[in-house]
N, C-alpha and C positions, 0 to 999 in steps of 0.2 A: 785275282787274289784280293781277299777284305783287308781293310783297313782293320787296324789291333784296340779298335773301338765297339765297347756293346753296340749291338744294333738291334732295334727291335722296333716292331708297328704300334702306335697306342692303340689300347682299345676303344671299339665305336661302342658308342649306345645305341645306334639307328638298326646295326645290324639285324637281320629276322635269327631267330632263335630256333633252335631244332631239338627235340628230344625224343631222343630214339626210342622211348616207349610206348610213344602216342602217335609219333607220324609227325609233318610240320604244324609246329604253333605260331603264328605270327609274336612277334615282338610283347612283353607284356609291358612295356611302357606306352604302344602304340594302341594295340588290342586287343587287351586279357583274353585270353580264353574261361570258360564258366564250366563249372561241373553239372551234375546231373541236377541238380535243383538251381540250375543258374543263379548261384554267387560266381562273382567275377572273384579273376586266380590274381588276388593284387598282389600279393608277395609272392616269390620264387622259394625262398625256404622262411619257415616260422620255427625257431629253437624255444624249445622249453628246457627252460634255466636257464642263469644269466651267473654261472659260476664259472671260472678258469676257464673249463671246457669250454660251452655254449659262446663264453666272448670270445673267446681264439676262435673257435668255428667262426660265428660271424666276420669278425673280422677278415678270414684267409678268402669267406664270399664275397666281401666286400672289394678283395683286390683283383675281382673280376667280375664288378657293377652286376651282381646278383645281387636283387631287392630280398631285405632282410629285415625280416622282425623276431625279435628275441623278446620272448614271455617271462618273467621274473614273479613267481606268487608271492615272495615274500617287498613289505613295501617300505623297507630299508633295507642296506648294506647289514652283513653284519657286527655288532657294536663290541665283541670282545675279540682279543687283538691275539689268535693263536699264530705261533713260529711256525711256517713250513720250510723246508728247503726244495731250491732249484736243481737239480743232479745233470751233469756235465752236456748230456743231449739237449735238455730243456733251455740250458746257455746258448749251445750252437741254434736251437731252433730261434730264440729271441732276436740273436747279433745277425740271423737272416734275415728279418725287419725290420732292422733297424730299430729295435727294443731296446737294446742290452744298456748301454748306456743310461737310459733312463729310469733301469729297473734298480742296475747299480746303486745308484744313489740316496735308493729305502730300502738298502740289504747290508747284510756283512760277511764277507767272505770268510772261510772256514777250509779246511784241508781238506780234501777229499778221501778221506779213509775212515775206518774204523763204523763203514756204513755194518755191512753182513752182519746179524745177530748182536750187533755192537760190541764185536769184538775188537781188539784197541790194537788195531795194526796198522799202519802210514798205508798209502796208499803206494802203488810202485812208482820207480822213476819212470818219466817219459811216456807218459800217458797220451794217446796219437791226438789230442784235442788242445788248442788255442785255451782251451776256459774247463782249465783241469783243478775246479777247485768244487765244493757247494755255497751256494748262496744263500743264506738264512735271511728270511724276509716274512714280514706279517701278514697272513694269508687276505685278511682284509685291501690290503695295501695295492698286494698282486691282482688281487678281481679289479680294483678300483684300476688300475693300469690296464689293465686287460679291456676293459669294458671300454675305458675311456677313449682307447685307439680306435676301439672298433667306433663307437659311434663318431668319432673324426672321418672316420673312412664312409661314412653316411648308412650305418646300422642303425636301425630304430629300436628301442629299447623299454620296455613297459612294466613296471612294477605295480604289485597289487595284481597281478592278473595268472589265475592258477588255470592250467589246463584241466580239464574235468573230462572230456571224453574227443572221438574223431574219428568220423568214418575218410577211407579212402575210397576213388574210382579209378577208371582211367586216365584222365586228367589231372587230377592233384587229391589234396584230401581237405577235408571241412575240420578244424578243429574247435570245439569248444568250451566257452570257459567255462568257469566258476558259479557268473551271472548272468549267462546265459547268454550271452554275444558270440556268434560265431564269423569264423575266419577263413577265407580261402587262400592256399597256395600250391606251387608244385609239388615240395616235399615238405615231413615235417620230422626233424631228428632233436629226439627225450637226450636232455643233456641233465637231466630233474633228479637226479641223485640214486643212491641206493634202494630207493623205494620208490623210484619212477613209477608215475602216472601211466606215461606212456608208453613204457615194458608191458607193466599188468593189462593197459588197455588193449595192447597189441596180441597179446595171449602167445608169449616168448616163455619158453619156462627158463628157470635161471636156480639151475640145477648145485649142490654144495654141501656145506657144511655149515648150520646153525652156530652161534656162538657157544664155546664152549669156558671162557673166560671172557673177564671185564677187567678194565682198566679205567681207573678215574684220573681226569684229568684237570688242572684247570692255575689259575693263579691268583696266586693268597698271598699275603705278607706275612710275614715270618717276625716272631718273636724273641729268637734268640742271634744272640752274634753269628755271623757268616760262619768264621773258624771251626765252631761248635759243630754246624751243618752241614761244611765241607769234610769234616772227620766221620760223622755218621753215615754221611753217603759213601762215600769213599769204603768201608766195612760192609753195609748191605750191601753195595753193588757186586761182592765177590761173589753173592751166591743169587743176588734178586737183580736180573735183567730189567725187569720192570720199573725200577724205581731211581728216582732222583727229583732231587731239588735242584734248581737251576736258576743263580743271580737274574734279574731281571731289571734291574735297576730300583733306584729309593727305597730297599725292605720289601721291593715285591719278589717272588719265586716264581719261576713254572715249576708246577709239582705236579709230578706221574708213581700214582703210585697202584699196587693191584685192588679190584675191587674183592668184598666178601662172599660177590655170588652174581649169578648173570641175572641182573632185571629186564623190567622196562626201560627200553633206552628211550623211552620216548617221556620217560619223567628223569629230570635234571638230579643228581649228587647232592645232598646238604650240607653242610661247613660240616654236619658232625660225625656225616660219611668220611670224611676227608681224615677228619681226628680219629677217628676209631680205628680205622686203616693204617694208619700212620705210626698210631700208641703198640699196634699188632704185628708189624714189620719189624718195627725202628725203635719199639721201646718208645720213646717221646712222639708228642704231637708237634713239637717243635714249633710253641706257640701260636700256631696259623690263624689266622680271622681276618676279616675287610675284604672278602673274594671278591675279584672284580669279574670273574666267571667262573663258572665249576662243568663239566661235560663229563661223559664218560660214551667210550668207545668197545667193542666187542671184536673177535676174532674169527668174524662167520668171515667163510669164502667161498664167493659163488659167482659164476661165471655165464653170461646170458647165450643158449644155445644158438641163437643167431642174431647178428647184427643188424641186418637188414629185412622188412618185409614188402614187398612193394615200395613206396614212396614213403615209409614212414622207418627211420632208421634210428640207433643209439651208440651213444659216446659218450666216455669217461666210467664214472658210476655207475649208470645207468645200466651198462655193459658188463659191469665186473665188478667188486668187491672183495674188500681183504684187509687181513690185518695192519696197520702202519708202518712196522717197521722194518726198516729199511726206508723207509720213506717216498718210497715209489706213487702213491694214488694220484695225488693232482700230478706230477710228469708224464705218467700212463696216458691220463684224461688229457691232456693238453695234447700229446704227442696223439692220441686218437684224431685229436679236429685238426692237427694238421697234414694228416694223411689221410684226411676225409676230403678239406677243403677244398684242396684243387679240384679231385674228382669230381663230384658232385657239382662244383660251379662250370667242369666240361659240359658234364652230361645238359645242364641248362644251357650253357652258352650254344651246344648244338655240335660241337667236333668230338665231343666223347666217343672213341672205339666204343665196339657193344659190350665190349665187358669190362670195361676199366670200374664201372664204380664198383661189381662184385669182388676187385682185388682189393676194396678195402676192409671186409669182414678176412680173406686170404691171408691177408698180412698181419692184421692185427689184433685176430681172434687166437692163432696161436704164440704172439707179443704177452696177451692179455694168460693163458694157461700157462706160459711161463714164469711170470710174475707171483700170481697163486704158488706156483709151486715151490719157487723160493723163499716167499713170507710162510708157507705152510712149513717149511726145511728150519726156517731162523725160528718159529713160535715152540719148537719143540727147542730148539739148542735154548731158549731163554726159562724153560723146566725146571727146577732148581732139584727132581727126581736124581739119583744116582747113574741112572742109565743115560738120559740127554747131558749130565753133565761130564761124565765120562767121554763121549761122542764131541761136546763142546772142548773138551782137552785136545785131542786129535785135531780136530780139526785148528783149533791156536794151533797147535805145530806146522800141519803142514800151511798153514800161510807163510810160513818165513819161506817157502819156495815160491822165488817171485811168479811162475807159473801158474798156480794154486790163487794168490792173491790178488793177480793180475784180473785170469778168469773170473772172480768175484767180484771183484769193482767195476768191469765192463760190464757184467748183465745186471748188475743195482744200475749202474748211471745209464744203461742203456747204449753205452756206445757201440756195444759189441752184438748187436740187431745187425741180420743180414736176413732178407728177403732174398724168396725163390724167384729167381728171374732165370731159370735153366743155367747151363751145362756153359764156363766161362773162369775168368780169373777171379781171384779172391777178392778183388773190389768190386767186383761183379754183385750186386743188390745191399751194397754198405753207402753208410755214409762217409759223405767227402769230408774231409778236415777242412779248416777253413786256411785253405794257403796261399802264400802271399803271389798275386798275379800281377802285372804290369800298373793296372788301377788300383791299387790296393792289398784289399782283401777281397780272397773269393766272394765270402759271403755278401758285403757289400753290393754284390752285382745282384742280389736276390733277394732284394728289399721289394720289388712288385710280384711276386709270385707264379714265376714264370718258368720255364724251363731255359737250359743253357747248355750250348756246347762249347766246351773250353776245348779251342783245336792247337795240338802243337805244331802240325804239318803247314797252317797255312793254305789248306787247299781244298776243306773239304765248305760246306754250306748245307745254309738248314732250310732252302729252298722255301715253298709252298707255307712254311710252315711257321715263318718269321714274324705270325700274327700273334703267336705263341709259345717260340721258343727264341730266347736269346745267341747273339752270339757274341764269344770271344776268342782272334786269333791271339795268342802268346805261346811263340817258340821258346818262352825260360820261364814259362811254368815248372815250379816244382812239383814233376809228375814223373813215375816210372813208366807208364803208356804215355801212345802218343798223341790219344783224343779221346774224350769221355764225353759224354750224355748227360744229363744231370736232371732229376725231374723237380718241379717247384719244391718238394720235399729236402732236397739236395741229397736223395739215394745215386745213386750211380746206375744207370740205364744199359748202356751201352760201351764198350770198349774198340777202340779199334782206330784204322786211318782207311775202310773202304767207303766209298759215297755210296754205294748199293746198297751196304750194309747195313750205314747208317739212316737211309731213307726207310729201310725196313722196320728197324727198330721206332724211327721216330711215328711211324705208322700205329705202331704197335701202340705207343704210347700215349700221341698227340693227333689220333686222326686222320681223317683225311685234310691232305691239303690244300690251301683255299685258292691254288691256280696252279 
């Protein structure tokens, strides 16, 4: 019988490396393998972009001493300070590494409701999650956290350096920059935004719908009394979903409001876009001037037909695009790299089953068409047309049946994701809650990125495979089964108390095992 203590093996760096694409590679800390024009494979993975995504990927390679460099074109942070929010999954992912705390303290918590089409309903009681609120925090702030952990974890991180082109072989792929320096590694995943480099270079089509409306965005100080502008909004918002003013502190605003017509997004809004828009809406321009940024956003949605091409793969953006709100994009993008990470750092480390990295396009490609289709559901209720607004009435009603409004606030925050893992109980491919086990918190036991079996039986063991998956016996776990599976992601693998069974499954998952 184990002791009611995690046990797990640390990982070695000496280890020889195996990837099952190529056949065995010796160690690349020991002696890189080279591609066909012999550049040495010094990195294991090279990420383009150094946003949300691209740092969380790094980082989740980094908690299994996969060498990593992350490409950044642009050669600062960004300087204006947009709100995003964290939605309820994106919490339990952070408080699994031991983030959450730290993120807390340059956020402000918010009520988790009234996300869907922004309509102003409370979120239901008893929401199955520990961190059942959103966290509003400045997207700047979150990269800067994001980035920061990863390079702690020993991520290299290079600004000023734009991906420009990349062939792949057998071996890895060459990627090149801007200025003409080229790069060897195993894999290379476009984390480069909506207009990824590395999508077009890959010749992915990323099939959709063109923007059919604009929204300007940005924040200005306000020249009139708060009162004045909390009455005005408060009227347009009964019929314009689009728009609002939003205190921001000392006479600054965020102001969203619709644009005149779909441009070039690739040329910025001028103050007197802002005003013209505003005086068109709302009657008043409600003084606005001293912008500390102005942006504007479009409504195309387009979805990238495959995630994966050989060695050179996409996450976040790069993958998907869509309207905002609801506010799903950066949780989408983050929740991608980290049900990439693991995978991708097996298949390097050498025990990846043969198909485990293709279940991360399985899983998350139709995550990603979900998504779409929700912000495509909410961009019509925000219509100010008679017909979507009619449909927009209906639908306020039936959210007062907590069924109705339950359903809508799990597939915004994502809690309510359940992966095909075949024919079993309803926690069968969800995520765990984070509940309270003998040490703690569950999640706390999944701060290194590992797999875990929470056994209630006391009898069963993760053998072979303790190089890589944790264990915890606790008979007073709060659990309706009597032992679960749990992969670095913290989805739920396996149900059950047979060892047969469970060697299968952890097969399935984690390999073969190392004796």
């Amino acid at each position: 019988m184990h002791s009611q203590q995690v046990t797990a093996e640390p990982p070695s760096n000496d280890r020889v490396e195996r990837d099952s694409t190529v056949g065995d590679v010796p160690g690349v800390l020991q002696s890189p393998a080279s591609g066909a024009d012999g550049a040495p494979l010094v990195f294991d993975v090279i990420i383009a972009g150094c946003g949300p995504t691209g740092a969380m990927l790094a980082a989740e390679l980094r908690l299994h001493d996969v060498r990593v460099l992350v490409l950044e074109k642009e050669t600062e942070p960004a300087s204006f300070v947009r709100i995003v929010g964290l939605h309820i999954r994106s919490l339990e992912l952070m408080a699994m590494r031991g983030l959450l705390d730290r993120i807390l303290q340059h956020g402000r918590r918010r009520p988790a409701g009234g996300f869907f089409a922004a309509i102003p309903k409370p979120a239901p009681k008893d929401l199955d999650s520990a961190y059942a609120y959103l966290l509003g925090i400045p997207q700047p702030v979150i990269v800067h956290l994001l980035e920061e952990h990863a390079i702690q974890l020993g991520a290299q991180v290079r600004r000023g350096c734009a991906v420009a082109g990349f062939e792949q072989d057998d071996e890895g792929v060459t990627v090149e920059l801007a200025d003409g320096e080229q790069l060897r590694s195993r894999y290379l995943v476009g984390c480069d935004g909506g207009r990824s480099t590395v999508r077009k270079r890959l010749g992915v089509g990323f099939p959709g719908e063109p923007s059919r409306t604009e929204t300007l965005m940005g924040e200005l100080e306000v020249g009139v009394p708060q009162e004045e502008v909390a009455a005005k909004v408060t009227e347009i918002r009964e019929t314009h979903q689009r728009f609002w003013l939003r205190p921001f502190g000392e006479g600054v605003y965020s102001v969203v409001v619709p644009a005149a017509g779909v441009s070039d997004r690739a040329e910025p809004p001028t103050l007197e876009d802002f005003k013209q828009q505003l005086r068109t809406i709302a009657g008043t321009d409600f003084g606005v001037h001293s912008p500390r940024w102005m942006s504007r956003f479009g409504d195309a949605t387009r979805l990238a037909e495959r995630y994966r091409v050989g060695r050179v793969l996409l996450a976040g953006d790069a993958a998907h695009i869509h309207p905002p709100t609801g506010g799903q994009g950066l949780n989408l993008g983050v929740q991608d790299a980290f049900n990439l990470g693991w995978k991708l750092a097996a298949q390097i480390r050498g025990w990846a089953p043969e198909t485990l990295l293709d279940t991360y396009q399985a899983e998350r490609h139709p995550v990603a068409e979900d998504v779409l289709d929700n912000t495509r559901a909410q961009m019509e209720l925000h219509s100010t047309e008679p017909g979507p607004q009619a449909v927009r009435r209906l639908l306020t009603e039936l959210m007062d049946f907590d069924e109705v409004n339950r359903h809508l606030i799990e597939k915004i925050t994502a809690i309510g994701i359940r992966y095909d893992f075949g024919a079993g109980p309803d926690l069968l491919g969800r995520r765990l809650r984070d509940i309270d086990v003998k040490q703690g918190h569950l999640y706390g036991l999944l701060h290194r990125g590992r797999g875990l079996l929470l056994d209630r039986t006391e009898r069963l063991t993760v053998g072979g495979w303790s190089d890589r998956v944790d264990y915890l016996a606790d008979p007073t776990a709060v659990l309706d089964v009597p032992c679960v599976l749990l992969r670095p992601d913290g989805h739920v693998a396996w149900i059950g108390d047979d060892q047969q069974d469970l060697d299968d499954h952890l097969f399935r998952w984690f390999g073969e095992p190392a004796n």
